[in-house]
C-alpha angles and dihedrals in degrees: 000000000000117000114196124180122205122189123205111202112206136174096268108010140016121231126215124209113186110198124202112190086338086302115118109240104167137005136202148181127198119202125212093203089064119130100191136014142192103286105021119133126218142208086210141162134245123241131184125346110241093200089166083059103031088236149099140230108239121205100213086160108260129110092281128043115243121252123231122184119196093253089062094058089074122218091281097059089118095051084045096058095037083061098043092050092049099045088046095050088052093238096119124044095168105096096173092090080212079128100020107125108224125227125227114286109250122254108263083215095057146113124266082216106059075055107039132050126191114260098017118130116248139188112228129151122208114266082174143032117225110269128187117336087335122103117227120299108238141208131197087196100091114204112181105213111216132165103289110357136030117229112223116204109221099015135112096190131121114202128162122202116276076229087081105064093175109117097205092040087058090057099047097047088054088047096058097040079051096063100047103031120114125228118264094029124089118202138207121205109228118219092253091061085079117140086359118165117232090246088053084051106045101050085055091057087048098052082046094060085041083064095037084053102044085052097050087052095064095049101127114180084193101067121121100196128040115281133203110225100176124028118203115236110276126265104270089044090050089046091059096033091066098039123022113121144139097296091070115110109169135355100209109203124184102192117064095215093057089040079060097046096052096037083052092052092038094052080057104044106030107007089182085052101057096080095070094060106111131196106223114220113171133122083225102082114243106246093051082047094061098031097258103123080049086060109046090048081054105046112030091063119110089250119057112199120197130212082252098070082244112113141195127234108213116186133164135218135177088262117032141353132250132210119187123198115227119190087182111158090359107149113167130151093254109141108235131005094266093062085053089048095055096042085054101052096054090051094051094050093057091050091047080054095058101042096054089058095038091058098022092232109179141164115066112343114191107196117194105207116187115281114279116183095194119080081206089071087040098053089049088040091054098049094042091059092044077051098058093037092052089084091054101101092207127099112267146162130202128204122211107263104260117226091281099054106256112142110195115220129188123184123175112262105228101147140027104279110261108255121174120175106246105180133086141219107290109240093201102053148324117326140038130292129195108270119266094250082068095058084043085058095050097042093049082053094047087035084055091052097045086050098047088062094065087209108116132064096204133016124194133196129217118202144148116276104258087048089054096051093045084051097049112023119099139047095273102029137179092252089052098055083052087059092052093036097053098017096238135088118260109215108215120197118183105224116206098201094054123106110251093262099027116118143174142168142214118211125190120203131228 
């Protein structure tokens, strides 16, 4: 497997494409204008007291207030105030809490109310961006993310990622945390810090305490309005900091600030990876250069099409998501429909995958697979898509699939879920369409199943004339790639009197 990542910089936002294997697999976009972000930490005020809901309102300084429930203050909230108060107020100097004396832990059965006052100053980080018409979630339980480990204020605790089943290389790992962690922080071991050396390790925790330092030394009691003390990476540096591994071949770049940005941060993270940060120069953009832009148009419609003529139908409520199954002009050699049903459906579960962390979908996903009567088909179904699943780096829980072939999904909900606009003017009439590279998509995967059958001489296919002219024109045209690809020509006749995304075709057999 080959990752590549490449990075669009544009006026007001950059945008991020990670490529697995040249297929798109998750896309972000970073604003300047943004005002938080996952990870940063506030100075920030208490508002009003929610007792009904055992929660506060937080001001962290954007349109909407923050919200803070009890559970999110952590059992050290009190250790945590005593030290803010006295950092802000200048009387310690000393940030190591090697000699800081901890407080009790709070009751997990307690009142937000006997901890928070209105109006105190109080330090939180956001556990979640704002989202609709909802401030940020928030948190009073700081973790600072670093490399391979995260470095947890007020905690005595050694945990290493679920990610990493082997049991030896668990202990070892701990071991080795044990030997260089400081007293008063906790510290969880992150997947990537497998087969890690001490030294690896332990330059991560010190550029961890850099960031837990700087943040202590802008502590300021006296200020009126919210204040960030500590900023998350950004994006491009996060990005890289959670997933960078072996598999990564190149990071392709098209603005020279950024390059620098990212080879700096890589020089820092990974030295032996910085080479492969590249400064993109070309008059083509770079997201039409490595097939990006084709595959947003392809995969953000409400209908998703797979090489195997079979789609999926993705549509969104208030509440949940839904995902349909469609096996549509799937045509194989499996022997009985069970067997279809079942081939489908795995298809299918590595696409839903990659669509939920593609568009960051998260809350509560129902996906209707295609019926299976053997509980057989349902258990391999169900691992393959946990399979699948495993690389998606946010929280998530399956549920069995039920007789009738629903598989409950939930994935924690962080970010606003990635939307783009897909369709086109209509050139027909009023209104929108999908964009042709999404017809493209459905007729390659009827077009495979026609083919696989061996039966016809010639095939021809029937479109309207804007459709015709996007297949065939070029050098090296769509309808050329299906000649090589199925080893027949593929007649195209534009067709005034079709709808702009009608098609047929006429097969004639041997």
């Amino acid at each position: 497997m080959k990752s590549e990542l490449i990075i669009r910089s544009n006026s007001n936002d950059i945008d991020f494409a990670l490529l697995k294997d040249g297929k798109l697999l998750e896309l972000h976009k970073e604003k300047e204008d943004k005002k938080t972000a996952v990870g940063d930490v506030f100075l920030a005020k208490v508002g009003k007291i929610l007792i009904g809901l055992n929660a506060s309102f937080i001001n962290v300084g954007t349109d909407k207030d923050g919200f803070l429930h009890y559970h999110d203050l952590g059992p050290q909230i009190r250790s945590m105030q005593k030290f803010q108060n006295h950092v802000s107020s200048k009387k310690l100097r000393d940030f190591t809490l090697k000699n800081f004396p901890v407080e009790k832990d709070i009751d997990k059965g307690g009142s937000i109310k006997d901890v928070l006052k209105t109006g105190q100053n109080i330090l939180v980080q956001i556990a979640k961006e704002p989202i609709s018409t909802k401030g940020p979630r928030l948190s009073a339980e700081l973790s600072i993310a670093g490399r391979f480990m995260v470095l947890l204020p007020f905690s005595d605790r050694i945990s290493v990622s679920q990610k990493i089943t082997d049991f030896k290389e668990k202990t070892r790992l701990k071991r080795l945390v044990k030997s260089i962690k400081p007293k008063g922080f906790g510290i969880i071991l992150r997947t990537v810090a497998k087969n890690k050396k001490v030294a690896e390790l332990d330059k991560d925790l010190q550029n961890s305490l850099k960031h837990w330092e700087g943040m202590c030394k802008r502590l300021n009691q006296n200020s009126k309005k919210p204040q960030k003390v500590l900023s998350e990476v950004n994006r491009a540096s996060a990005i890289l900091r959670d997933i960078l591994n072996d598999t990564f071949v190149g990071i392709h770049v098209d603005s020279e600030e950024l390059y620098d940005e990212v080879k700096e941060y890589l020089e820092l993270i990974a030295p032996k990876k910085a080479s492969i940060v590249k400064l993109y120069n070309s008059k083509i953009p770079i997201f039409q250069k490595f097939g990006v832009d084709r595959q947003i148009k392809t995969s953000f419609g409400k209908t998703v099409s797979m090489p195997t003529g079979a789609y999926l139908v993705i549509e969104h409520t208030e509440a949940l998501h839904v995902i349909d199954v469609n096996s549509g002009n799937r045509s194989n050699k499996a022997k009985s429909q069970q067997d279809t049903a079942l081939e489908v459906n795995l298809i299918a579960a590595t696409e839903v995958a990659r669509q939920l962390q593609l568009r960051d979908m998260g809350g509560i996903i129902v996906v209707d697979f295609i019926d299976m009567h053997t509980a057989s088909d349902r258990k391999k179904l169900f691992e393959h898509l946990n399979k699948e699943m495993s690389f998606d780096r946010t929280k998530h829980k399956i549920l069995p699939p039920t007789r009738f072939g629903l598989v409950q999904i939930t994935r924690q909900r962080v970010r606003e879920e990635m939307v783009i606009e897909t369709r086109e003017v209509n050139p027909n009439k009023d209104g929108k369409v999908e964009s042709p590279i999404v017809l493209i998509d459905e007729i390659a995967g009827e077009l495979e199943a026609i083919t696989s059958k061996g039966l016809y001489k010639n095939i021809t296919l029937h479109v309207h004339p804007f459709v015709a002219a996007f297949i065939t024109k070029g050098f090296f045209s769509i309808q050329r790639k299906w000649k090589l690809k199925y080893k027949k020509r593929i007649s195209v006749i534009p067709r005034d009197a079709f709808e702009y995304l009608q098609y047929h075709f006429d097969l004639t057999k041997k």
